[in-house]
Each structure stands twice: as C-alpha cells, then as structure tokens.
Backbone as a ProteinNet text record, in pm:
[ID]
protein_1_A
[PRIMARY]
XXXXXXXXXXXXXXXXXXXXXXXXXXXXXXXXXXXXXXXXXXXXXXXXXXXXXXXXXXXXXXXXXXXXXXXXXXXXXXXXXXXXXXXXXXXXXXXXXXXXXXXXXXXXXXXXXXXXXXXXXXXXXXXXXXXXXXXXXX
[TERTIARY]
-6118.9	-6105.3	-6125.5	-6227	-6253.1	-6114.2	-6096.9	-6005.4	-6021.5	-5987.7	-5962	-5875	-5978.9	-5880.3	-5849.9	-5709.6	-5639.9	-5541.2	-5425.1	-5297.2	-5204.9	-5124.8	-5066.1	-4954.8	-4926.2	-4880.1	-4744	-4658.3	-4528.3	-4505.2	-4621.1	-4637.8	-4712.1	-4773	-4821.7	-4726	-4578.7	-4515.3	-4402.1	-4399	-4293.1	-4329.2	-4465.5	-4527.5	-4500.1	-4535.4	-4528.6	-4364.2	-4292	-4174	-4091.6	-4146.9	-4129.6	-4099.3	-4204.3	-4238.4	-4341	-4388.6	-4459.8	-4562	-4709.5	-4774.2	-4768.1	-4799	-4842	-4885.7	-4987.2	-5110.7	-5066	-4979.7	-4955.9	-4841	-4775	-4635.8	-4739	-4860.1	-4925.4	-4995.7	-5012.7	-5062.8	-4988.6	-4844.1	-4766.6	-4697.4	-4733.6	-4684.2	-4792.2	-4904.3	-5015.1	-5009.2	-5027	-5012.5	-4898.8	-4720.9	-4635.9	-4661.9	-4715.2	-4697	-4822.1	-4927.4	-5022.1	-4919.4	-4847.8	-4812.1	-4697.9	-4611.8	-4517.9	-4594.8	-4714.4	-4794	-4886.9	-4876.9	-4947.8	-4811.5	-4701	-4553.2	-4546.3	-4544.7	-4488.8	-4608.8	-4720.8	-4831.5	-4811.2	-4767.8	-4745.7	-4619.1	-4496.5	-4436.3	-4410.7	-4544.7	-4539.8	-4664	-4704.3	-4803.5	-4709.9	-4601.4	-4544.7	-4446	-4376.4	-4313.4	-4414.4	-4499.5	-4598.2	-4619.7	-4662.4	-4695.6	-4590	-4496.9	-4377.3	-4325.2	-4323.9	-4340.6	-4425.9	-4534.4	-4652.6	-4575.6	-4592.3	-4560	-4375.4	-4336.3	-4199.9	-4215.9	-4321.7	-4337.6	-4440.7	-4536.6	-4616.1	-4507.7	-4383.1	-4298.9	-4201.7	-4146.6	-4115.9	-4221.9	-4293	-4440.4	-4443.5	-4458.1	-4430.1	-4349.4	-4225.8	-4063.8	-4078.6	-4082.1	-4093.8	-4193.7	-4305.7	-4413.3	-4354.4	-4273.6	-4273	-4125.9	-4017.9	-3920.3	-3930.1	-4063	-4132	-4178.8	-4245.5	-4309.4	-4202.9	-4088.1	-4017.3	-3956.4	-3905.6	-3849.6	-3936.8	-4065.5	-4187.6	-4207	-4226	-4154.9	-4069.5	-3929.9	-3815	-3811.1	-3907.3	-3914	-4017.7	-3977.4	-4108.5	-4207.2	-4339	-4476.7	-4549.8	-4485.1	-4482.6	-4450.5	-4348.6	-4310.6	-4434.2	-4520	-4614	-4768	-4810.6	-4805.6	-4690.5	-4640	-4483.5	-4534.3	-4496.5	-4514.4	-4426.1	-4381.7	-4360.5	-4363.1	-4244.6	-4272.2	-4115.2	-4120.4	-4005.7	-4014.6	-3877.4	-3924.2	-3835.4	-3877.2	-3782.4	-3840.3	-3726.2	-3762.7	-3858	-3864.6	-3986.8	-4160.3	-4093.2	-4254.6	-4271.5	-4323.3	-4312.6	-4427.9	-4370	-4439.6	-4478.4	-4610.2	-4597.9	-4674.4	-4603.3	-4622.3	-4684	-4765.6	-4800.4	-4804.4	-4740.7	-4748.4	-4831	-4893.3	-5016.9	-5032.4	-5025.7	-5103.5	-5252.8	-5286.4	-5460.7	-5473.3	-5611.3	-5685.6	-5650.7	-5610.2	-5611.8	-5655.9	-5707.3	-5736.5	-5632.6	-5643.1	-5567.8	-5400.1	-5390.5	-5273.3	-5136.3	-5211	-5110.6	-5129.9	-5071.1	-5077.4	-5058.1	-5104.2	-5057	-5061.9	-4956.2	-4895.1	-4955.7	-5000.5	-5040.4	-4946.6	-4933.7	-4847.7	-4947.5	-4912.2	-5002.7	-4925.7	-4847.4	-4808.9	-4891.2	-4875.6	-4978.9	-4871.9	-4946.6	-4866.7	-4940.5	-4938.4	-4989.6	-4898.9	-4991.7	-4967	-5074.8	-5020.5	-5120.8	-5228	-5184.6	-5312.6	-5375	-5382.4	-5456.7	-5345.2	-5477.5	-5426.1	-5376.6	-5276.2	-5243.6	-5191.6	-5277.5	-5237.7	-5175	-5084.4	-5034.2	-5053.7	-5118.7	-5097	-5056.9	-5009.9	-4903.5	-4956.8	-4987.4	-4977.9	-4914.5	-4858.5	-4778.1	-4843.9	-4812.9	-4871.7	-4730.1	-4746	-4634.3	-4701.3	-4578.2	-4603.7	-4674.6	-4787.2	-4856.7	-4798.1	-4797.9	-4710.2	-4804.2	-4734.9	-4841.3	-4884.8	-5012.7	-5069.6	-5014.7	-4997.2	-4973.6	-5058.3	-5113.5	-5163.3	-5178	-5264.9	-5305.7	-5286.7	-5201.6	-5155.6	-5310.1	-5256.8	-5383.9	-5452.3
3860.3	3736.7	3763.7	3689	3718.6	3624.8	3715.2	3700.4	3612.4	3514.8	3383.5	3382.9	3368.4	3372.2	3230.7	3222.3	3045.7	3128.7	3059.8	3062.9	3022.9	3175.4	3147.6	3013.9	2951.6	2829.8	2858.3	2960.6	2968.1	2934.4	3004.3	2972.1	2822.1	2766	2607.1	2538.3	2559.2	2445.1	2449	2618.6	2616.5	2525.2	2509.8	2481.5	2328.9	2274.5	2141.9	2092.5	2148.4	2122.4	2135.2	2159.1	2177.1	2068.6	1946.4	1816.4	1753.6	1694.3	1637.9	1693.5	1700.8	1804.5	1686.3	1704.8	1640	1507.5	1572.5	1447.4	1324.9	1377.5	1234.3	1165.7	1237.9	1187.9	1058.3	1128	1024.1	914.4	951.5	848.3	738.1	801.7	682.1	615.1	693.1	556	489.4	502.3	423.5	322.7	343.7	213.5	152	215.2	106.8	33.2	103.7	22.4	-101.9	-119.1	-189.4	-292.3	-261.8	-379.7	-448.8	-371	-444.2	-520.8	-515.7	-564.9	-684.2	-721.1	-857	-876.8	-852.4	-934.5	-1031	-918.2	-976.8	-1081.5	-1084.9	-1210.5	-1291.9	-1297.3	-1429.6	-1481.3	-1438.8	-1480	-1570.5	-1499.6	-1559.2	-1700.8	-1666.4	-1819.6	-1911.8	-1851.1	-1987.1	-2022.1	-1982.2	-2020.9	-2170.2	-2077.1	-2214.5	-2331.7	-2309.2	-2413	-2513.8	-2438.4	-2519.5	-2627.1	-2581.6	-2636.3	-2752.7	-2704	-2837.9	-2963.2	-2883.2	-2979.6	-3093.7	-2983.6	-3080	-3181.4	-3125.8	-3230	-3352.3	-3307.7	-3434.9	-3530.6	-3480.5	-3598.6	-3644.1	-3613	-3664	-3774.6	-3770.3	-3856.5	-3960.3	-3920	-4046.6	-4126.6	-4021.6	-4107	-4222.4	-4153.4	-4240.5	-4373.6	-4370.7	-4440.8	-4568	-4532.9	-4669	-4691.8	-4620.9	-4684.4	-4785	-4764.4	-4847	-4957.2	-4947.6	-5063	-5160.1	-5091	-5206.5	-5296.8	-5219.8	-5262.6	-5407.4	-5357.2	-5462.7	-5593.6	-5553.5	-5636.9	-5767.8	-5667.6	-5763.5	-5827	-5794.1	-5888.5	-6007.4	-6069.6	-6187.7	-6134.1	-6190.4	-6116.3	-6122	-6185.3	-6237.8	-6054.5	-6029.3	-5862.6	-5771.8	-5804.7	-5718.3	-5737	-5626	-5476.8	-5435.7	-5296.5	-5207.3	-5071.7	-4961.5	-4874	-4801.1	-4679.1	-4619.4	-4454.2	-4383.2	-4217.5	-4176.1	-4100.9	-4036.9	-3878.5	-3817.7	-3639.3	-3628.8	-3446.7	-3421.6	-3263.4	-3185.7	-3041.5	-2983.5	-3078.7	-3024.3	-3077.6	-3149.6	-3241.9	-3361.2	-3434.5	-3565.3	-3621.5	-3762.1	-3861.4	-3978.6	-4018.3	-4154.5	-4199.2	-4324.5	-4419.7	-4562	-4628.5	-4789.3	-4913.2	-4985.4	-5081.3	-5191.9	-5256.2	-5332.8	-5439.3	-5570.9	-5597.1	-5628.8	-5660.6	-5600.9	-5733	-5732.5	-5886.6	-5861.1	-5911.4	-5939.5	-6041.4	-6014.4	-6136.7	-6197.6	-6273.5	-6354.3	-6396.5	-6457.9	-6490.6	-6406.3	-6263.1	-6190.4	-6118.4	-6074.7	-6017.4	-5834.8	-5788.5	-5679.3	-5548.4	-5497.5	-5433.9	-5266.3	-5215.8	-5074.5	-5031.1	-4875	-4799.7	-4678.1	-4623.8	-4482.5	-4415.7	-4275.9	-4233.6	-4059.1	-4027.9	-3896.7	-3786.4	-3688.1	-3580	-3432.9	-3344.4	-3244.4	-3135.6	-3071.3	-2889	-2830	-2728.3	-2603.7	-2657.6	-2731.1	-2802.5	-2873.9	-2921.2	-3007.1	-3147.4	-3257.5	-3390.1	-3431.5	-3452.6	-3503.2	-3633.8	-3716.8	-3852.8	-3850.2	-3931.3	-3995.6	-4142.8	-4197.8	-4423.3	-4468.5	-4530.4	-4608.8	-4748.1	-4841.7	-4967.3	-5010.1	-5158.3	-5272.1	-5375.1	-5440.5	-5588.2	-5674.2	-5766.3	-5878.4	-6019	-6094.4	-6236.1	-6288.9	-6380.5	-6413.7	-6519.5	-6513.6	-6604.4	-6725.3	-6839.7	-7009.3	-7027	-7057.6	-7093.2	-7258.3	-7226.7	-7359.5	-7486.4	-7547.3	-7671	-7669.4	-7656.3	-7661.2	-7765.6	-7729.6	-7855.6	-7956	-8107.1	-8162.7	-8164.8
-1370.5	-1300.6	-1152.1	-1099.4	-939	-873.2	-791.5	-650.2	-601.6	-545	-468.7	-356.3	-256.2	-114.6	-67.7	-113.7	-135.4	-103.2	-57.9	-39.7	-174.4	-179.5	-323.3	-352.5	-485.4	-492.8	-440.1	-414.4	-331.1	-198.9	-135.1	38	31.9	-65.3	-17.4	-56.8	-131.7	-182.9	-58.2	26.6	115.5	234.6	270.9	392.3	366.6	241.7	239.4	268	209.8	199.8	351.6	429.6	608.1	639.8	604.2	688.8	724.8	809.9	826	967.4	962.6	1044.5	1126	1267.6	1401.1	1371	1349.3	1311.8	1214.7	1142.8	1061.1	1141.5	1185.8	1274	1449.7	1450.5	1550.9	1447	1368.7	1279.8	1261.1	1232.3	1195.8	1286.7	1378.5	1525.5	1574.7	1546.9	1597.8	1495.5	1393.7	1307.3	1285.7	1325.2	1381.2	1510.4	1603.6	1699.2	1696.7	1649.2	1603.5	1533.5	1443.9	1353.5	1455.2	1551.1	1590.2	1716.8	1761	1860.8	1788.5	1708.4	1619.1	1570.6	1526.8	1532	1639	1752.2	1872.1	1906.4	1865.3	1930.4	1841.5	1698.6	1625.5	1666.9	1737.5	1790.6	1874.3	1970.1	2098.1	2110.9	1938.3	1922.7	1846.1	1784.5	1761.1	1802.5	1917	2003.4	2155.3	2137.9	2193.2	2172	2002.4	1986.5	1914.6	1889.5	1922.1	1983.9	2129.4	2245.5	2235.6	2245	2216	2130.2	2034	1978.2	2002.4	2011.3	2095.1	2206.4	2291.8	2364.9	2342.9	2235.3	2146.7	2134.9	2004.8	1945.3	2026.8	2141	2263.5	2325.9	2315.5	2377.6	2288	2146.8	2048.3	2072	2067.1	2049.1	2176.6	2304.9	2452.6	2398	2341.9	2309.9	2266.2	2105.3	2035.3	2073.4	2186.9	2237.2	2294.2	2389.2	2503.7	2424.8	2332.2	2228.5	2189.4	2167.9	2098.2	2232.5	2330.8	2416	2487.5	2469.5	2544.5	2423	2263.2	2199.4	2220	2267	2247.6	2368.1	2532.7	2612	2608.3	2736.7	2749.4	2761.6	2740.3	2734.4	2881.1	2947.2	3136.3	3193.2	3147.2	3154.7	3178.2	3064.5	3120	3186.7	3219.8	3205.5	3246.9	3216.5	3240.2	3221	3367.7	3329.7	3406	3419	3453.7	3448.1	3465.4	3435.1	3390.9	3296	3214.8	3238.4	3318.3	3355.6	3183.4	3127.7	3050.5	3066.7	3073.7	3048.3	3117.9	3241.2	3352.1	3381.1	3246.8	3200.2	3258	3345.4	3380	3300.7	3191.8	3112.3	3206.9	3225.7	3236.2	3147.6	3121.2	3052.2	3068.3	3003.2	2991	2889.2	2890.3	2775.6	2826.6	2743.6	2824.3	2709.6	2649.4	2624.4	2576	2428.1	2442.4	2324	2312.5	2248.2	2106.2	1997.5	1878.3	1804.2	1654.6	1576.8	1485.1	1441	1292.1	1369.2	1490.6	1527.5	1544.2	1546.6	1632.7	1721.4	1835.3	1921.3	1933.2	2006.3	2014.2	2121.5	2102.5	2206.4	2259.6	2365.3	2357.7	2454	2379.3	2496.3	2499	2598.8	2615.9	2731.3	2653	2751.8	2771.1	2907.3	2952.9	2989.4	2957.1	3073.1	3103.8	3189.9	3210.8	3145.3	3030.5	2987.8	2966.5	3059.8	3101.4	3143.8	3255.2	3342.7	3281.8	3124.7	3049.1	3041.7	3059.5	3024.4	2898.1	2870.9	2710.6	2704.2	2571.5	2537.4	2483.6	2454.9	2287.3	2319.5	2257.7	2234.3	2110.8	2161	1994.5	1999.2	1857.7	1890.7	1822.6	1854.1	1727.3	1715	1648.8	1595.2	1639.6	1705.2	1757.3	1725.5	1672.1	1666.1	1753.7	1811.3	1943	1966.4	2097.2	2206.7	2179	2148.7	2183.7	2285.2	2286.8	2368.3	2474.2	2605.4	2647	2710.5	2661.7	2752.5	2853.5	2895.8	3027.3	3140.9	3242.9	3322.9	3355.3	3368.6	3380.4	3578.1
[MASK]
++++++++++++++++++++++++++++++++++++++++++++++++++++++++++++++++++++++++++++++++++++++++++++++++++++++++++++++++++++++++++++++++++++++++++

C-alpha cells in the first residue's frame, strides 16, 4: 500500500476540535453585521412611513370634522378656512362650496401640508341637502 502524505485521522480530529479558524470567525461577523444593517433599515422605513401615514389620517380626520361642521352651519359661512398646527405639522385647510346635480349640494374640504419639503393633499367631499333658491328681489 503506497504512503500517503495526509495528516493522520488523530491530529485532524484534534485540530478540528480546537475551534473555529480566523477566517470563519470574520465570516461570521460580516454576515451578522449585514443582517443587523437591513434590520436596522427596515426599521427605520417603517417607522417613516408610519409617520406618513399618521399624519395622512390626521388630514382626513381634520377634513370631514371640518365637513360636518360647514354642514351644520349656514351656507352664507362659506368659504372657511383656516390652519390646524399638530406635532409640528401646520394643516391648512378649506371648505368651499362646489356645483352639484339632482338637488343637492355639496361640500369640499381640502386640507395641505408640507413633509419633507413635499406638498401633501387630502380632499374630502359630502353631499348636503341644497339650500332653496330665493326670488329674486324685484
């Protein structure tokens, strides 16, 4: 039987049994720290858009508060607008009046605000009973 220059199976089971060589020990921190660095960015995307979105349904909510409120006044009231701060955000808002068919009226709100330097809408509308028309003085 020819000779084989291998390392006998005693000295390869001792060597293994040591630990772990260099190289895999950098291995396995490059690919933890990779995974905890796309953790930390899905984090920090949904913590954003979070946000966003909190301040969308804030924009709603302000919207059809304003709607009902313009609603339950005289229709002489409007246009009505103003600005709502919350959490650093300043809303403004408009309820306006706009043309409808089949004898009802109806109401627009549209309120705006600046994130991340971008303009953002939200508009809501309702449908309201229409005010009678009055006769025209002679």
């Amino acid at each position: 039987m020819p000779w084989a220059a291998s390392t006998p199976p005693a000295a390869s089971a001792r060597r293994r049994a040591g630990g772990f060589s260099l190289l895999e020990l950098l291995v396995a921190a490059v690919v933890l720290a990779v995974g905890l660095v796309m953790v930390a960015e899905s984090i920090s995307a949904g913590l954003t858009a979070a946000a966003r979105t909190e301040r969308r349904l804030f924009a709603g909510r302000l919207a059809a508060d304003r709607l009902n409120r313009a609603a339950a006044e005289a229709p002489a009231a409007l246009p009505q607008e103003g600005q709502t701060h919350l959490a650093g955000v300043a809303y403004h808002w408009k309820v306006q009046q706009a043309r409808s068919q089949g004898g009802l009226g109806r109401l627009v709100c549209t309120v705006r605000w600046k994130s991340r330097g971008w303009q953002r809408t939200v508009t809501l509308e309702r449908l309201v009973p229409a005010q009678p028309q009055r006769p025209a003085a002679p």
